[in-house]
C-alpha positions as CSV (number, residue, x, y, z in Angstrom):
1,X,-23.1,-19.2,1.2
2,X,-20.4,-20.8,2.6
3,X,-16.5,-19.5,1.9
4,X,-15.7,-23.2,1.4
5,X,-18.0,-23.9,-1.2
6,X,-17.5,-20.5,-3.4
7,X,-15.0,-21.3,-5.7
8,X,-13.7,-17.9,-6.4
9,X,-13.0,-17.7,-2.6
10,X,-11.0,-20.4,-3.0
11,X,-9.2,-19.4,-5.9
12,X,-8.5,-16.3,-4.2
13,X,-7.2,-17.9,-1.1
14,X,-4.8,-20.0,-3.2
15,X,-3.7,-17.3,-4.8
16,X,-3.0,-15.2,-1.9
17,X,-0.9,-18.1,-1.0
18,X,0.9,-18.2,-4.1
19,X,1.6,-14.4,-3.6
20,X,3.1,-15.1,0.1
21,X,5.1,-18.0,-1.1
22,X,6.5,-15.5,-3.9
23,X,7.0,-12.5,-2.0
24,X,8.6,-15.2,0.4
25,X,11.3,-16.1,-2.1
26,X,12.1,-12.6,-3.5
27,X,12.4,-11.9,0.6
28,X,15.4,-14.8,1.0
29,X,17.0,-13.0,-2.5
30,X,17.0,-10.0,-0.7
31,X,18.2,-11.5,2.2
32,X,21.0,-14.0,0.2
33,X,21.6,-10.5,-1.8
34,X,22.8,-8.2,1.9
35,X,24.6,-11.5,2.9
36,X,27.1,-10.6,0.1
37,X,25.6,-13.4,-2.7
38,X,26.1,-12.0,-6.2
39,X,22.3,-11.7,-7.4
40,X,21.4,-13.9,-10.3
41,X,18.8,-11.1,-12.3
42,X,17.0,-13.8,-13.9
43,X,16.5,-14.9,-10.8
44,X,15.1,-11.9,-9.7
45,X,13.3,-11.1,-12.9
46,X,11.3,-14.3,-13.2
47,X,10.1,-13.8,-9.3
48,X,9.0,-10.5,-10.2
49,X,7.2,-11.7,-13.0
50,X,5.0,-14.2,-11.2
51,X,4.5,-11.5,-8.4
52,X,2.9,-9.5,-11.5
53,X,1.0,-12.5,-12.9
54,X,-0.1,-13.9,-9.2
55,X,-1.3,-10.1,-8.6
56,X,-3.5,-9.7,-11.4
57,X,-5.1,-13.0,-11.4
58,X,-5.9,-12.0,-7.7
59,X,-7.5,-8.9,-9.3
60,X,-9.5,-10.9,-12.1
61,X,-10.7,-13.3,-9.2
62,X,-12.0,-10.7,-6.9
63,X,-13.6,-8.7,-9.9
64,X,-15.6,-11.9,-10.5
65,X,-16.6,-12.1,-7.3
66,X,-17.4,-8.5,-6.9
67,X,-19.7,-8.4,-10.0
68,X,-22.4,-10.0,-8.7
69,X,-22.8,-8.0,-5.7
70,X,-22.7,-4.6,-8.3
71,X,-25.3,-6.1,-9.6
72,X,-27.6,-6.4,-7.1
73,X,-27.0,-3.2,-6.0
74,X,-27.7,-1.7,-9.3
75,X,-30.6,-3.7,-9.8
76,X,-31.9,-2.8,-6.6
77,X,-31.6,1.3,-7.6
């Protein structure tokens, strides 16, 4: 089967994306932060947050895409 047409490879692909483009932003607050920029903590808190959320839907997706293979294997015991 084909990555492109397996739609929890997609969904994990955007959401490894979407983990980038966060850890991306909390990067430049860290950044804006040493550059002497007082830190706005909801700012920070609310990137840290959809970290968290982006992180464990990346979990959920790749459990779904690992149960089928556990069980073949267990099937096949």
């Amino acid at each position: 089967m084909s990555s492109n047409h397996n739609p929890v490879l997609q969904n994990l692909r955007h959401l490894n994306q979407k983990f980038d483009e966060v850890t991306g932003q909390l990067n430049d607050f860290s950044r804006r932060q040493a550059d002497g920029e007082i830190p706005n903590p909801v700012e920070f808190t609310a990137l840290l947050q959809k970290q968290s959320v982006t992180k464990s839907a990346m979990t959920a997706q790749f459990n779904l895409l690992q149960k089928p293979l556990k069980t073949v294997l267990n099937e096949t015991k």
